[in-house]
C-alpha positions as CSV (number, residue, x, y, z in Angstrom):
1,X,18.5,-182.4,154.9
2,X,20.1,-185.1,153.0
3,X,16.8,-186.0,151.2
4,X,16.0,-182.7,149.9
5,X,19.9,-182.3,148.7
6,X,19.2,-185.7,146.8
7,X,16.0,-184.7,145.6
8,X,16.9,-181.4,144.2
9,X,20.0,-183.3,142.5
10,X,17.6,-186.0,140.6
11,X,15.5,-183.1,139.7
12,X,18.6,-181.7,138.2
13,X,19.7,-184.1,136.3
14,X,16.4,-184.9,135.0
15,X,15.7,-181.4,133.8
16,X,19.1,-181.9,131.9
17,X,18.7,-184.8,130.2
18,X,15.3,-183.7,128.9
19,X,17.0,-180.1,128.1
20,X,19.2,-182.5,126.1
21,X,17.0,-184.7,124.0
22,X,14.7,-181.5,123.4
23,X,17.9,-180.3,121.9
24,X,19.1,-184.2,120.2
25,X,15.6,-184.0,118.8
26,X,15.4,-180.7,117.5
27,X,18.9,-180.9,115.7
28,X,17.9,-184.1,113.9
29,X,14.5,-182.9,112.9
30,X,16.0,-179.4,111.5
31,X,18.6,-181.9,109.5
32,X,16.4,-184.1,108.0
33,X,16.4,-183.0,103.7
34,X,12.3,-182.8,103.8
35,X,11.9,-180.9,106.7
36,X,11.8,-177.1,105.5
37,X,9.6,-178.6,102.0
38,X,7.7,-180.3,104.4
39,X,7.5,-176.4,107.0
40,X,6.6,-174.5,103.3
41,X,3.8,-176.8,102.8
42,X,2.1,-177.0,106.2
43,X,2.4,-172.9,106.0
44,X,0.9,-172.8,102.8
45,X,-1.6,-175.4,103.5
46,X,-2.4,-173.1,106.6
47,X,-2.6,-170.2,104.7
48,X,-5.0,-171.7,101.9
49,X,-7.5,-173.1,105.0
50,X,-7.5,-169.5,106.0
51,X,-8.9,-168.1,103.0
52,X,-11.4,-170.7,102.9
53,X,-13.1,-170.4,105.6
54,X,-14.7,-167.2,104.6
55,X,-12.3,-164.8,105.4
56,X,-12.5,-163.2,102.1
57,X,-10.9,-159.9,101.0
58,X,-12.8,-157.2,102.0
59,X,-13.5,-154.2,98.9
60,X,-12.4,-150.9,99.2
61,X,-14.8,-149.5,101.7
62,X,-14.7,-146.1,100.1
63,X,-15.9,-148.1,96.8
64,X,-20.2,-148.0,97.2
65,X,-20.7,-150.1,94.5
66,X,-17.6,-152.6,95.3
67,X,-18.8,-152.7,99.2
68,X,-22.7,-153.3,97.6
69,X,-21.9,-156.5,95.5
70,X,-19.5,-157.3,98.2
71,X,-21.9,-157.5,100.7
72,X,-24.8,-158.8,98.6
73,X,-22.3,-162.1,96.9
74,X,-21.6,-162.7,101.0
75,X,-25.7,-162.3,102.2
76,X,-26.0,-165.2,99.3
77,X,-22.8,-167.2,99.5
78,X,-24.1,-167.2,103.9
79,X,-27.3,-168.7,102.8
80,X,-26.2,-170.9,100.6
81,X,-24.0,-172.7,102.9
82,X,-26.2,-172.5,105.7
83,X,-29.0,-174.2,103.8
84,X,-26.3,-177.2,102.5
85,X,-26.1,-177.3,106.7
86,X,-22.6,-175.5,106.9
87,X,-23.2,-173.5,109.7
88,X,-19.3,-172.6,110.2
89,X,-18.9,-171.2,106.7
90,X,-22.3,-169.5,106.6
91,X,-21.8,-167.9,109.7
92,X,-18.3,-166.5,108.5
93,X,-19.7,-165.1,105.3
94,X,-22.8,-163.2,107.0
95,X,-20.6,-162.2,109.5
96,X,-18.3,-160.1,106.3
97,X,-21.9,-159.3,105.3
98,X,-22.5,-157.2,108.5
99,X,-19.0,-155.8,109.0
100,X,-19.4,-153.7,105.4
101,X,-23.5,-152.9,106.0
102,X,-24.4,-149.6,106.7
103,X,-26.9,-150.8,108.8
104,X,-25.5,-153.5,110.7
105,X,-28.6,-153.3,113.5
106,X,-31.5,-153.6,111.4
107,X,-29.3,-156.8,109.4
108,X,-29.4,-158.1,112.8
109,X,-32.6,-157.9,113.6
110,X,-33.7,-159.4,110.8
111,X,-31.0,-162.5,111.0
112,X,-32.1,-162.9,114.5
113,X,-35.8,-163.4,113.8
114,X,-34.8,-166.1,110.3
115,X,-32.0,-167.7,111.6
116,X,-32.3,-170.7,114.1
117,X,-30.9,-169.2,118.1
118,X,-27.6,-171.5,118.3
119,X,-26.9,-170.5,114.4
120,X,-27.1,-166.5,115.3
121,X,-25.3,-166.7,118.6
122,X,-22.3,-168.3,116.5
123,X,-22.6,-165.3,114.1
124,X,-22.9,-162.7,117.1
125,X,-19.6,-164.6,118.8
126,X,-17.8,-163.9,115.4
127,X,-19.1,-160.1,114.7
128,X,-15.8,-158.7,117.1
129,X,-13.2,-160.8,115.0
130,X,-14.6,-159.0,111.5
131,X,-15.3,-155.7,112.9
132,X,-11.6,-156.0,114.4
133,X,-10.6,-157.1,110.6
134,X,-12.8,-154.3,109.7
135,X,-10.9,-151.2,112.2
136,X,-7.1,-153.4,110.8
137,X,-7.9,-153.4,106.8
138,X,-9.3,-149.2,107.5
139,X,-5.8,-148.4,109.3
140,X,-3.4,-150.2,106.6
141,X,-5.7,-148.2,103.6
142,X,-4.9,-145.2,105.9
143,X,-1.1,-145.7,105.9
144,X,-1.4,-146.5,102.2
145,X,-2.8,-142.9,101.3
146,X,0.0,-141.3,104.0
């Protein structure tokens, strides 16, 4: 009995005093003068990477001729960067390419037999993150028009 009482009571106090530096820490990092410049930065950094890594605006898909070049600029931007060896990058931008084609299953076919296996089994892991992009970009036109 007198064990666990002491036991509990160390765990206690140990889960206050690192409550209380969390909180020591936290106040002295949100006072420092650079720390929101610093916040801005990393966010905008973040947001730059993010539209470098192929995620790239997708045209209005009501627009044939937009989602044409579109899709055409991404086939040839992919195999570009697949043939420089950047697989991550080339992968994203066919992976735009099939989200706007009209016949995404033939495109695929036809990756699958020219591209190497691991390369389109990265691009068929990625195909539910545009096509998600895809179902979001159709719903905010949608509530644009409303």
């Amino acid at each position: 009995m007198m064990g666990s009482k002491s036991s509990t009571l160390a765990a206690g106090v140990c889960g206050a005093v690192i409550i209380g530096y969390c909180i020591y820490f936290d106040r002295k990092r949100r006072s420092d003068p650079n720390f929101k410049k610093r916040l801005l930065e990393r966010r905008k950094n973040q947001k730059c990477s993010k539209e470098k890594t192929g995620l790239a605006k997708l045209p209005d898909l009501k627009d044939a001729e937009a989602v044409q070049k579109f899709f055409l600029e991404e086939i040839q931007l992919g195999e570009e960067l697949l043939a420089q060896g950047d697989y991550e990058k080339g992968v994203d931008h066919l992976t735009n390419a099939i989200a706007v084609c009209g016949q995404p299953q033939q495109l695929l076919q036809v990756l699958q037999q020219t591209l190497p296996p691991p390369v389109f089994q990265m691009l068929l892991t990625k195909l539910p993150t545009i096509s998600q992009r895809i179902v979001t970009a159709q719903s905010l036109e949608e509530d644009d028009i409303e």
